[in-house]
C-alpha positions as semicolon CSV with decimal commas, in nm:
position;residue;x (nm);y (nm);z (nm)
1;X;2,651;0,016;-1,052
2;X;2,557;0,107;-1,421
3;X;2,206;-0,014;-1,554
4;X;2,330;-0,264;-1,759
5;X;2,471;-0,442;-1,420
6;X;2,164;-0,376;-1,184
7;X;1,903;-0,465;-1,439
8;X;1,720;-0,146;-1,432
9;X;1,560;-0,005;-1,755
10;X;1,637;0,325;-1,875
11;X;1,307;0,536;-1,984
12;X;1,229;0,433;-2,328
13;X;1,300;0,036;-2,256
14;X;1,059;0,091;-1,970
15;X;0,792;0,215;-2,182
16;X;0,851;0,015;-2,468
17;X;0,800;-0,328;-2,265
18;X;0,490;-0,111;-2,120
19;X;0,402;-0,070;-2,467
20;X;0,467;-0,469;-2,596
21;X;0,247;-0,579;-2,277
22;X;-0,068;-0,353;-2,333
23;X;-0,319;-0,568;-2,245
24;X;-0,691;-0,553;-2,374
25;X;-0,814;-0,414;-2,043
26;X;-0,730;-0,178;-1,783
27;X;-0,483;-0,377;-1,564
28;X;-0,497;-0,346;-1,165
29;X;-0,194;-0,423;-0,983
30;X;-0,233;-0,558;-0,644
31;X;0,008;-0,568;-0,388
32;X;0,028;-0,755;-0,070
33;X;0,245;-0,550;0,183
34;X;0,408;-0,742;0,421
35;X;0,697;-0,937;0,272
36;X;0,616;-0,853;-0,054
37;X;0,588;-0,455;-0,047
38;X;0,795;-0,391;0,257
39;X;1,106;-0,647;0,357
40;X;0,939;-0,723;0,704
41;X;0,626;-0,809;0,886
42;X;0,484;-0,496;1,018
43;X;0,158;-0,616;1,197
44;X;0,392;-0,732;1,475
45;X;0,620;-0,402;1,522
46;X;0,325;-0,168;1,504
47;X;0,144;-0,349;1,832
48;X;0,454;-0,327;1,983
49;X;0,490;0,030;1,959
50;X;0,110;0,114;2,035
51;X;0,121;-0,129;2,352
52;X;0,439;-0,271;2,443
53;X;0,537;-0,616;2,446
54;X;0,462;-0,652;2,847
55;X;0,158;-0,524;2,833
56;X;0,055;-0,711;2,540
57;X;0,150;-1,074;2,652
58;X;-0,059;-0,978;3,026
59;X;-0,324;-0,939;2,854
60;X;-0,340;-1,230;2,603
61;X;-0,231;-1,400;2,980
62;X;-0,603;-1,311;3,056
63;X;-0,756;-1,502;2,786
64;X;-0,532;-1,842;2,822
65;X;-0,812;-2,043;2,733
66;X;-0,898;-1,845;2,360
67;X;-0,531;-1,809;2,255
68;X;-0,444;-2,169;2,395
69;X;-0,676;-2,320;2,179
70;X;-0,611;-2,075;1,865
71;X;-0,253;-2,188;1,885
72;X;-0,348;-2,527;1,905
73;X;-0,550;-2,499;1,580
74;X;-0,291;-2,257;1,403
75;X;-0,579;-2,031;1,396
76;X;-0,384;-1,747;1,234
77;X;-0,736;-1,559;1,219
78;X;-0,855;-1,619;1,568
79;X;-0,507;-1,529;1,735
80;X;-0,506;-1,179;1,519
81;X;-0,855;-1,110;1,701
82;X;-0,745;-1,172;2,011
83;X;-0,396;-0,989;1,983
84;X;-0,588;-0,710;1,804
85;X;-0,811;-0,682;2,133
86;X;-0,543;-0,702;2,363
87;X;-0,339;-0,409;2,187
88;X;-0,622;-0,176;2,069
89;X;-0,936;-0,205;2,278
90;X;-1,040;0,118;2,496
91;X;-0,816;0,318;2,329
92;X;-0,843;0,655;2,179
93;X;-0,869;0,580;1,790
94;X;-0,671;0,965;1,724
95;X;-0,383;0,824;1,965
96;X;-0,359;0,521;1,735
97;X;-0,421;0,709;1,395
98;X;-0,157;0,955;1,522
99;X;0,126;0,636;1,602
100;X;0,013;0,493;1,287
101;X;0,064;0,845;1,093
102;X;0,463;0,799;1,204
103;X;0,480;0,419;1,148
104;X;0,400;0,481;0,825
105;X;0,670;0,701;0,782
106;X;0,919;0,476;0,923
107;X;0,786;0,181;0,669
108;X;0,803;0,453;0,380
109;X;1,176;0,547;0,448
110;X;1,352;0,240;0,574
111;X;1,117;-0,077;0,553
112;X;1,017;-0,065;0,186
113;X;1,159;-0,386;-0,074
114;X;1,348;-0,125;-0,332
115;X;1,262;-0,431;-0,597
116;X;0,881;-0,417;-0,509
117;X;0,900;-0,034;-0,483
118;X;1,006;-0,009;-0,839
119;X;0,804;-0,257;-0,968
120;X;0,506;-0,005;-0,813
121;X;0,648;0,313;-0,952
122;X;0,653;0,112;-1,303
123;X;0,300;0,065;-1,260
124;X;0,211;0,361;-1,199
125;X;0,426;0,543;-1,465
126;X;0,220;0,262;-1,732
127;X;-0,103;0,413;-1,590
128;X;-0,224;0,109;-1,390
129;X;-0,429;0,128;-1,124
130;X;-0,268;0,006;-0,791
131;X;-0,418;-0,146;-0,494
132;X;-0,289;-0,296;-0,165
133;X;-0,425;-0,596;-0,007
134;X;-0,295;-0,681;0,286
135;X;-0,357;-0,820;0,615
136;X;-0,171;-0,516;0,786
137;X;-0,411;-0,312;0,990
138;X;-0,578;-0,003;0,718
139;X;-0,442;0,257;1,035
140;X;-0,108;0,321;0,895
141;X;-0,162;0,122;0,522
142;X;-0,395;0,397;0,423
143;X;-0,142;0,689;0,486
144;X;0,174;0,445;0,359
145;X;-0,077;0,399;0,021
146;X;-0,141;0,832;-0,003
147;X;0,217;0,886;0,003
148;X;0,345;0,622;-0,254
149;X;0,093;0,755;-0,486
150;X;-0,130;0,404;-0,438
151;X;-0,523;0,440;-0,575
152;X;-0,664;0,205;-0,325
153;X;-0,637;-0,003;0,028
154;X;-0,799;-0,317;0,068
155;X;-0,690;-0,456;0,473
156;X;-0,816;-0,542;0,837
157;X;-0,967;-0,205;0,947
158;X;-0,997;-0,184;1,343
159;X;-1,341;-0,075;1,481
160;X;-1,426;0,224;1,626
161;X;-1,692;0,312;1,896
162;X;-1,910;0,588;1,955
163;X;-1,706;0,698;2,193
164;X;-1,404;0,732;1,906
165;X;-1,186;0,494;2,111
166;X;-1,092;0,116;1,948
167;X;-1,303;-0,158;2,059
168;X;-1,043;-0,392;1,974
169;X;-1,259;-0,576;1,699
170;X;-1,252;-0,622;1,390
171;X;-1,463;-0,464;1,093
172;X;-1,529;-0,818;0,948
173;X;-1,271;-1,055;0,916
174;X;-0,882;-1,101;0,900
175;X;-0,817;-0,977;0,543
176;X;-0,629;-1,286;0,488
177;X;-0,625;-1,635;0,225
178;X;-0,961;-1,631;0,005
179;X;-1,079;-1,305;0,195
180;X;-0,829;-1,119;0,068
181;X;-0,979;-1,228;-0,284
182;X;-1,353;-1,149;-0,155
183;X;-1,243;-0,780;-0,064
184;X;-1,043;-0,696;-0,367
185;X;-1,343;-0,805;-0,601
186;X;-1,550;-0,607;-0,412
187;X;-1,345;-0,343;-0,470
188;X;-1,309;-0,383;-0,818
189;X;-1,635;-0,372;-0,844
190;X;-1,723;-0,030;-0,732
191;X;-1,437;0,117;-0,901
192;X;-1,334;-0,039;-1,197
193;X;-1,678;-0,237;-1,349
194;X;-1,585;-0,577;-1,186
195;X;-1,347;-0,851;-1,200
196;X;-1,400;-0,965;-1,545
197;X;-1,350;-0,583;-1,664
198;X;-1,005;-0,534;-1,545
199;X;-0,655;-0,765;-1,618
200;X;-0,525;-0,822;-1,288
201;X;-0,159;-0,856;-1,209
202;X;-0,119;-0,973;-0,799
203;X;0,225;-0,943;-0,605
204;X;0,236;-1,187;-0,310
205;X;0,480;-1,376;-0,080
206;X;0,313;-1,594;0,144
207;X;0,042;-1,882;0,234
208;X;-0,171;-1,629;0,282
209;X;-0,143;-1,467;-0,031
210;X;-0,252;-1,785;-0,236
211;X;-0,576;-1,739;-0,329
212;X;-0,505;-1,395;-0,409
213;X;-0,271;-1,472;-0,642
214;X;-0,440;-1,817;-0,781
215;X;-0,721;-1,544;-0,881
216;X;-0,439;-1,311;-1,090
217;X;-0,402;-1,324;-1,494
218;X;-0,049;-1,228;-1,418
219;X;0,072;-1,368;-1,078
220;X;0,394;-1,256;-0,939
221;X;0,568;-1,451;-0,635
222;X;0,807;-1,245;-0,507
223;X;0,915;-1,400;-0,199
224;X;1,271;-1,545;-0,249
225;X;1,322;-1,333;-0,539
226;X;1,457;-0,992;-0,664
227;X;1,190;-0,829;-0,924
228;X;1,326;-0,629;-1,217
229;X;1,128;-0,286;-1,210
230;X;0,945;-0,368;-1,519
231;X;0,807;-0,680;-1,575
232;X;1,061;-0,908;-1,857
233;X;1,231;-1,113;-1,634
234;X;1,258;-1,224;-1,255
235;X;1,614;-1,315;-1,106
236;X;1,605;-1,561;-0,869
């Protein structure tokens, strides 16, 4: 298909829209990841392959009463803390970076959104800096960020003992709704002077990426739709 047909931009269109949408400050991009960077969930598939489904619903099984009563709530936070404990705790935290090292990989070659992947390399060929924010466990987003050239990770991060195994908590909370905002300014703010100092563009796709993108100057929803890789016009 020729570029007029897919709606790509050759070079010099690319940079001229890059040039017409210069903003006044440094613009951040900031990409949720799952659904909007890759086409699938991958919180799911990655506990699956450090685990196993068996094992995994014996010992959520264990803790009836907890999950019961997270599901009853639609505690989407509460039933990622107890899932996260039932995959991760006791063990060795170089067994799950080294699973996570591969899944990675496998996102990076055959999970990625070719739409969303574009509009990243566009960003990053304008200069901008990039960020992920995500919900996705930082284990395998912080390799799957090095290798697509990404400046920062924002994400659940598991715990780690003394004793370098997983102690199947948390470091803080779900990275999820208005945490997800919380985090990123955070992270603004020790790299690029602050909220206020930066023009934020936010990529998102779900309930849970509301806040994040409520708090954008340029929101992008990109569930449902195919995005151009730079930034003129969305088809739905």
């Amino acid at each position: 298909m020729d570029d007029a047909a897919s709606g790509a931009h050759p070079p010099a269109t690319m940079a001229a829209v890059a040039a017409d949408l210069a903003p006044s400050r440094p613009v951040v991009a900031a990409f949720d990841v799952d659904g909007t960077i890759t086409a699938r969930d991958c919180v799911v598939p990655f506990m699956r392959r450090i685990a196993g489904t068996p094992r995994i619903a014996l010992r959520l099984l264990r803790r009836f009463g907890p999950v019961v009563a997270a599901l009853v709530r639609r505690d989407r936070d509460r039933i990622k803390e107890l899932a996260s404990y039932a995959v991760f705790a006791g063990r060795p935290v170089a067994e799950v970076r080294a699973a996570a090292a591969a899944f990675a990989l496998d996102v990076e070659r055959d999970g990625l959104r070719p739409d969303t992947a574009a509009r990243l390399a566009w960003h990053r060929a304008a200069g901008h800096a990039t960020v992920l924010v995500s919900a996705s466990y930082g284990v395998y987003l912080h390799p799957l960020a090095t290798s697509l050239g990404v400046d920062g990770v924002v994400c659940t991060e598991l715990e780690v003992g003394p004793d370098d195994r997983c102690t199947g908590r948390l470091v803080g909370s779900n990275c999820r709704g208005p945490e997800k905002v919380a985090r990123l300014h955070a992270w603004l703010a020790e790299h690029h002077g602050g909220r206020t100092a930066v023009e934020l563009w936010a990529y998102g796709d779900s309930s849970g990426d509301r806040e994040l993108l409520a708090d954008a100057d340029r929101p992008e929803w990109a569930e449902g739709v195919v995005l151009t890789p730079a930034p003129e016009t969305v088809h739905q």
